[in-house]
SERO-4910 file (N, C-alpha, C, O; in steps of 0.05 Angstrom, whole numbers):
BEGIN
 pado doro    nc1    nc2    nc3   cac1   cac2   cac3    cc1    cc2    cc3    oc1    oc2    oc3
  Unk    A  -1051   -122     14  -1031   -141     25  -1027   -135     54  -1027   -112     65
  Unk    A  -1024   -161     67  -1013   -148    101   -994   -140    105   -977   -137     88
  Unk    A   -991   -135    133   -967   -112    143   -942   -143    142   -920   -139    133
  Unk    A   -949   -168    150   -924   -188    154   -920   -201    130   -902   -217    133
  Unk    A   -931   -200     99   -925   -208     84   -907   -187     72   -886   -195     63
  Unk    A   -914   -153     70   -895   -138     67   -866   -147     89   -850   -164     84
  Unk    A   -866   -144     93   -840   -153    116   -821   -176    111   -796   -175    113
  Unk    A   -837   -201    105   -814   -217     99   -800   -208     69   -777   -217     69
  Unk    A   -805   -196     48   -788   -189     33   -770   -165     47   -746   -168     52
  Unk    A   -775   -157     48   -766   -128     61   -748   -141     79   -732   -123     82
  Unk    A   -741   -160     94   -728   -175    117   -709   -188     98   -686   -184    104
  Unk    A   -713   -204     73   -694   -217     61   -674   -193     38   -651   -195     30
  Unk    A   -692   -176     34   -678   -159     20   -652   -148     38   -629   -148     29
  Unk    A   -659   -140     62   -647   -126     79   -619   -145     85   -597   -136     86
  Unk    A   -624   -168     88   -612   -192     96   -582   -200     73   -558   -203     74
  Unk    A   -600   -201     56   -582   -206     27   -570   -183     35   -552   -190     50
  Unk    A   -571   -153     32   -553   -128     33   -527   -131     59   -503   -125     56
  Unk    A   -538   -138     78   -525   -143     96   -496   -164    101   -474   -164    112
  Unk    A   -513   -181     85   -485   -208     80   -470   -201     58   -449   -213     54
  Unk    A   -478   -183     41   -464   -180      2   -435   -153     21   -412   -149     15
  Unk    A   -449   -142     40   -427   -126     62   -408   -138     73   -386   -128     74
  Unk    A   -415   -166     86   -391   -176     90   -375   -202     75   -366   -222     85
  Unk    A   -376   -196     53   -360   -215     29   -329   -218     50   -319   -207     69
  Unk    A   -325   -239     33   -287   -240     44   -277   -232     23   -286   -234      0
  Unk    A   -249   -217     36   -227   -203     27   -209   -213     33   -208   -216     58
  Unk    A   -185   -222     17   -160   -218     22   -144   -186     29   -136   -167     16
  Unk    A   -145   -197     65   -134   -177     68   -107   -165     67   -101   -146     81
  Unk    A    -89   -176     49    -58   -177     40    -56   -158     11    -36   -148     -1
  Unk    A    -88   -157      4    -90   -148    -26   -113   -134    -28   -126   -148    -44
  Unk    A   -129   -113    -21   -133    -95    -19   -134    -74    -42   -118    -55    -37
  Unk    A   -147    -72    -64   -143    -51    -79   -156    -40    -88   -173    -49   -102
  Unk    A   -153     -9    -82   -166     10    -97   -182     10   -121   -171     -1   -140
  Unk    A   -203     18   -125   -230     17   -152   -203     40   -169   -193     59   -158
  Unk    A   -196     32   -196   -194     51   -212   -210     70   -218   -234     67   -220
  Unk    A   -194     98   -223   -215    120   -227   -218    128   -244   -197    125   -257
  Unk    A   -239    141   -261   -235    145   -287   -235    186   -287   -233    205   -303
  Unk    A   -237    180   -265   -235    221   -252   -207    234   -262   -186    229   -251
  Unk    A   -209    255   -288   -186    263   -293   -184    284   -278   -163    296   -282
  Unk    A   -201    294   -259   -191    320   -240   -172    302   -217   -150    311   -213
  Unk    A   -178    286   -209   -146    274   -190   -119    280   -195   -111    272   -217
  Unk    A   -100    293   -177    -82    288   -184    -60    272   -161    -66    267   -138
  Unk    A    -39    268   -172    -11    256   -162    -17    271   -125    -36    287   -122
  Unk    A     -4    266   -108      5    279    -89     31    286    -93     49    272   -103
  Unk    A     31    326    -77     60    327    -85     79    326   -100     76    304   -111
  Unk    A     99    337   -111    113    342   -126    126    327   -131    144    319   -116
  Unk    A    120    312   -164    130    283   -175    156    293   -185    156    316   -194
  Unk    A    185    278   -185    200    273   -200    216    246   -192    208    231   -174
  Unk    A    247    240   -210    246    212   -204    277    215   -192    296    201   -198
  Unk    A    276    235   -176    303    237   -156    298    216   -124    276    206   -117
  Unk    A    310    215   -116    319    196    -90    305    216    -68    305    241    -70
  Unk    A    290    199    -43    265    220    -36    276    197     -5    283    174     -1
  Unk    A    271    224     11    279    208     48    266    232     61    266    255     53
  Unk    A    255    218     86    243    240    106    248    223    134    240    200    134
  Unk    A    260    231    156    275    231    179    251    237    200    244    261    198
  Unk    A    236    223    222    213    234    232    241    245    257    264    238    259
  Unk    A    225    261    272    238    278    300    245    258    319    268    258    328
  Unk    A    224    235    329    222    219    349    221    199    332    220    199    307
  Unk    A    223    180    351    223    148    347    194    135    338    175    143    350
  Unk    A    191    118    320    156    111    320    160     79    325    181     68    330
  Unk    A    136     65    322    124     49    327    104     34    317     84     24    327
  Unk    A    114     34    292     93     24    270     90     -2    259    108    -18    263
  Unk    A     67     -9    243     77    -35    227     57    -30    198     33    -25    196
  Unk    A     69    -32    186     60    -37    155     38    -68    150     45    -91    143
  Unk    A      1    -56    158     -4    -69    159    -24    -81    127    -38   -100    128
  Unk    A    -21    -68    107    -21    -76     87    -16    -55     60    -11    -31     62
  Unk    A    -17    -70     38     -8    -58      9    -33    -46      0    -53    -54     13
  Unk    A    -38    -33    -16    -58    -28    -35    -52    -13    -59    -35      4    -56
  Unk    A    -66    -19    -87    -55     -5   -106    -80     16   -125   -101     13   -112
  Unk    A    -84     29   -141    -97     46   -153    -91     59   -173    -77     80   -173
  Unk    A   -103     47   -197    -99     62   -221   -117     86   -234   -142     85   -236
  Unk    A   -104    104   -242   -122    133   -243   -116    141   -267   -110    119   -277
  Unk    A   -113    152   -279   -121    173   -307    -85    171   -309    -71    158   -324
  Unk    A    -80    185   -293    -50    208   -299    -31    200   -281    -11    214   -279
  Unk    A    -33    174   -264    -16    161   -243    -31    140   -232    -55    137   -229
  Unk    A     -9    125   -224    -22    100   -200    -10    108   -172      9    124   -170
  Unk    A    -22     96   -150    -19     95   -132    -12     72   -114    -26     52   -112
  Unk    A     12     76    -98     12     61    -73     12     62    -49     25     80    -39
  Unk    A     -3     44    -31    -13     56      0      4     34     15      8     10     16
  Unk    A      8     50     23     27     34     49      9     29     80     28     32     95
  Unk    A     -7     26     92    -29     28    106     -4     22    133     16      7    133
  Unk    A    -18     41    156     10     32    181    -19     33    200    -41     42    192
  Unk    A    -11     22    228    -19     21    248      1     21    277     22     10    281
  Unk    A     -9     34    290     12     37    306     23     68    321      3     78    330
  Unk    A     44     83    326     51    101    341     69    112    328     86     98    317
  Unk    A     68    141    326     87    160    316     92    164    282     82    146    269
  Unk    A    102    179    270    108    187    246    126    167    238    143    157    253
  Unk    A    121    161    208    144    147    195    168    166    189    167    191    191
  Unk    A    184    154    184    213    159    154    210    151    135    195    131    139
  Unk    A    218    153    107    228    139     94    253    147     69    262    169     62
  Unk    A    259    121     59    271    131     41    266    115     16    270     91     17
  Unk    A    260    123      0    265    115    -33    279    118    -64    284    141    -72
  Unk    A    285     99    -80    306    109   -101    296     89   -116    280     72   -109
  Unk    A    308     91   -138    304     70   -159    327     49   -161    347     61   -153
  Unk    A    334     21   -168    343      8   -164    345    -10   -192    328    -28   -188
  Unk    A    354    -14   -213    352    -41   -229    362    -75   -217    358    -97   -226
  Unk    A    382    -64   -184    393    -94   -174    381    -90   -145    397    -83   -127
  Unk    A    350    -94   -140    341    -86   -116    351   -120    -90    350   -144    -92
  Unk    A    358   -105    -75    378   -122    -51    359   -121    -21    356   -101     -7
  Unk    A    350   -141    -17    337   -142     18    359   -126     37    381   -118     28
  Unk    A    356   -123     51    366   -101     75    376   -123     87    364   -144     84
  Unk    A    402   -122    104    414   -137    129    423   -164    104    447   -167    103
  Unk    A    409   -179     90    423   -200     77    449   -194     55    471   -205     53
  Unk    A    437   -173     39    446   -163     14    440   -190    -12    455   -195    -31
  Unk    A    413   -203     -4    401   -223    -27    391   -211    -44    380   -190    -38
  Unk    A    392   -220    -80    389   -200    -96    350   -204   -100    346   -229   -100
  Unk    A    333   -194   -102    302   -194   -100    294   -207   -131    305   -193   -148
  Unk    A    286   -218   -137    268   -231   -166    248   -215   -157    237   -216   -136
  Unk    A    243   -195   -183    217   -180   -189    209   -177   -214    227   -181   -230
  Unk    A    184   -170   -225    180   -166   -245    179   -142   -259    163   -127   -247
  Unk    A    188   -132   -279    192    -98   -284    222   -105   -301    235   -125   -306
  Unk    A    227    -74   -307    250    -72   -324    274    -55   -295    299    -55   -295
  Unk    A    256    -42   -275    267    -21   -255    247    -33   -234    226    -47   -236
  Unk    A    262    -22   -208    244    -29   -180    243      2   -163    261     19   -161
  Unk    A    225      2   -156    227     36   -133    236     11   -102    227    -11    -96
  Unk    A    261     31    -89    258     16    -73    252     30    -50    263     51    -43
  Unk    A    230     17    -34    216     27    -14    228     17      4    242     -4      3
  Unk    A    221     36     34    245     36     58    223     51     76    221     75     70
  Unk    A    206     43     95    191     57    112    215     48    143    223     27    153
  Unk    A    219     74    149    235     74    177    216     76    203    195     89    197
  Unk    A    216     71    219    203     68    252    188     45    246    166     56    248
  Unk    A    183     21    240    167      4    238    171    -20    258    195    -17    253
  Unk    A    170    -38    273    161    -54    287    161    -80    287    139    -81    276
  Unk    A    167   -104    289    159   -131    289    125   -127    309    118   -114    329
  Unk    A    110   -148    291     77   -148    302     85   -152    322    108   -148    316
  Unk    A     86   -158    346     98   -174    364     91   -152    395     79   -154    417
  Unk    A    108   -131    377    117   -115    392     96    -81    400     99    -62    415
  Unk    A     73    -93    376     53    -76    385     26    -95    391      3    -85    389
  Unk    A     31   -128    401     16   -136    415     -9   -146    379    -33   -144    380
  Unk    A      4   -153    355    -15   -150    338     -2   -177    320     22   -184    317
  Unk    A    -31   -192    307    -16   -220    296     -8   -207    265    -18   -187    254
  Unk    A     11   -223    257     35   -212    224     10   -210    211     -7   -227    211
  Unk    A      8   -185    197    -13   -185    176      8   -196    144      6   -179    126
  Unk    A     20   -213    139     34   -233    127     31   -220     99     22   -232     80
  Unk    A     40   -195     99     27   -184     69     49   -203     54     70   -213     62
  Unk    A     39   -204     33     55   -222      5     48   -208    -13     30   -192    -10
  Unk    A     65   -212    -45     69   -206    -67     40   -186    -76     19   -197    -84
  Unk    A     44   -162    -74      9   -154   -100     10   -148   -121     21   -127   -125
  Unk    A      1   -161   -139     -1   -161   -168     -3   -128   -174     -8   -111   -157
  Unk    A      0   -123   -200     -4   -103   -211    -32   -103   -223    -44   -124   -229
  Unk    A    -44    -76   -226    -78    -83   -231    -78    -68   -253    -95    -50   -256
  Unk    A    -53    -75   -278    -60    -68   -307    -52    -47   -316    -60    -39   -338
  Unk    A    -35    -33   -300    -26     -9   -307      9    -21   -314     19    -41   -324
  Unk    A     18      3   -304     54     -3   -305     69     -7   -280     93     -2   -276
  Unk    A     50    -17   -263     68    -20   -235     55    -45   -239     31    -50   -242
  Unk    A     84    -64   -237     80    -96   -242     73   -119   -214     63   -141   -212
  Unk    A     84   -103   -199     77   -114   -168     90    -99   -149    110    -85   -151
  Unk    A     73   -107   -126     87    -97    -94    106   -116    -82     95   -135    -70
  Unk    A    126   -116    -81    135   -139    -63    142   -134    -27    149   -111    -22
  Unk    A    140   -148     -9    150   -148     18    186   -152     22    189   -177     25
  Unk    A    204   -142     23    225   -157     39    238   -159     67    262   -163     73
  Unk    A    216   -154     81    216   -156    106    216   -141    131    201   -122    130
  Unk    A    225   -143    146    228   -115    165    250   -121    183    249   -135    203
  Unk    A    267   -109    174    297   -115    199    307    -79    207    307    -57    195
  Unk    A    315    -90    234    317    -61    251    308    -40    243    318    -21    231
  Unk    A    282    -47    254    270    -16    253    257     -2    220    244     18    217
  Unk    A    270    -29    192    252    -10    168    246    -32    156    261    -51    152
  Unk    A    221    -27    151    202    -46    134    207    -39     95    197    -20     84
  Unk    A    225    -62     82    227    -56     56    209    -69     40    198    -91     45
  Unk    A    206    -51     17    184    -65      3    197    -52    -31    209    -30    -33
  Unk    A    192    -68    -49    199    -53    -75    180    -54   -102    173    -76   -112
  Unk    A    174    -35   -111    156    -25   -129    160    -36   -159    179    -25   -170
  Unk    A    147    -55   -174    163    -63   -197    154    -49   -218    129    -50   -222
  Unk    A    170    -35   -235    159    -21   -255    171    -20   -290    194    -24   -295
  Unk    A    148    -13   -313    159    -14   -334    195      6   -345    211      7   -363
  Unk    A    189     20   -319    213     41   -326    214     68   -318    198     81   -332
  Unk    A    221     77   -306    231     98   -285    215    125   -291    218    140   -310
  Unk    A    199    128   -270    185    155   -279    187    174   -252    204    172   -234
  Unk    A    171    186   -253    167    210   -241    158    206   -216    138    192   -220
  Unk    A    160    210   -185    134    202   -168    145    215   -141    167    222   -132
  Unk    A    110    215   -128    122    227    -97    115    216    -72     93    206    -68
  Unk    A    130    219    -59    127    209    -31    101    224     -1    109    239     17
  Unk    A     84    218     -3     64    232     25     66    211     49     72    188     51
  Unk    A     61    224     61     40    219     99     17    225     92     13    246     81
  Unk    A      4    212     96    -27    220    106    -41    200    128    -41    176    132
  Unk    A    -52    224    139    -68    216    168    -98    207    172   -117    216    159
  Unk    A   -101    186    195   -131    185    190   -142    165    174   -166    168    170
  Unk    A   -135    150    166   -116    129    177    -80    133    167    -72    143    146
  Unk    A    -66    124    187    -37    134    183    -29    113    153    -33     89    151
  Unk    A    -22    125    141    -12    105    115     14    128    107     17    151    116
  Unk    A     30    112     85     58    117     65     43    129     41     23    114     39
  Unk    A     38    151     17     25    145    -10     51    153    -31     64    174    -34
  Unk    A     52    129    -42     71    138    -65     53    142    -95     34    127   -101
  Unk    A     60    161   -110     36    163   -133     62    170   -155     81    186   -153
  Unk    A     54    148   -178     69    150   -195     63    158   -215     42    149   -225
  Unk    A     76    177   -229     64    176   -259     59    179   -283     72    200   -287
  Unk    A     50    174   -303     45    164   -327     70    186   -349     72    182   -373
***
């Protein structure tokens, strides 16, 4: 066989690999491959007490999407940020979860809500970046029933966790890319 008849497969193979790379994504929904890895664990020390961390300085962030992950012994939620400086936050559990600054009561799905509270966060605007418009993320079959957004007023971006019923979980930072990880579990 010749060297240019080898080649055009070899060119379409390559080709097909190349475009199957850039599929579209909804980038609002984002989620993690379930793992079936029982050596994973939780981050940090799970329980289901009221959890807040206070950064030193001021940040500059924006919560630019959700993602979720179901694992053996916990699920996970990623809070993904972009932007400047360390977060805060604070979290608790909630059965009458309430938007921040309105006091509107939230329709979610679950029997309980974790309510999420990332502090130093940003209007896009203000780090020069268009609204990554995250909306509602489904639950991917485990016991966290969805992610919801409720917005971001002065300075904290709330969001609330819908769940079958109040468990155990913990709050991380992690760097590289800067994200929130809450891991809940089973």
């Amino acid at each position: 066989m010749n060297k240019s008849r080898c080649a055009v497969p070899a060119l379409l193979i390559t080709t097909a690999l190349a475009l199957s790379a850039c599929g579209a994504q909804n980038p609002n929904q984002v989620t993690m491959a379930a793992s079936s890895k029982s050596d994973i664990s939780p981050l940090g020390e799970t329980n289901s007490a009221m959890k807040t961390s206070r950064p030193n300085k001021p940040a500059q962030l924006l919560v630019t999407n959700v993602r979720l992950g179901v694992h053996d012994r916990f699920e996970r939620v990623v809070f993904d940020l972009e932007g400047n400086g360390d977060p805060g936050w604070f979290v608790d559990y909630t059965d009458k979860p309430m938007q921040q600054g309105s006091g509107a009561l939230i329709q979610y799905n679950g029997r309980v809500a974790l309510n999420v509270n990332i502090d130093g966060t940003v209007y896009p605007h203000e780090l020069n970046m268009d609204d990554p418009e995250i909306k509602t993320v489904p639950g991917q079959g485990g016991f966290v029933t969805e992610v919801l957004s409720a917005g971001t007023y002065e300075g904290r971006s709330q969001f609330f966790i819908g769940l079958d019923e109040t468990r155990p979980y913990s709050v991380q930072v992690l760097e590289n890319p800067k994200r929130v990880v809450i891991d809940i579990v089973r």
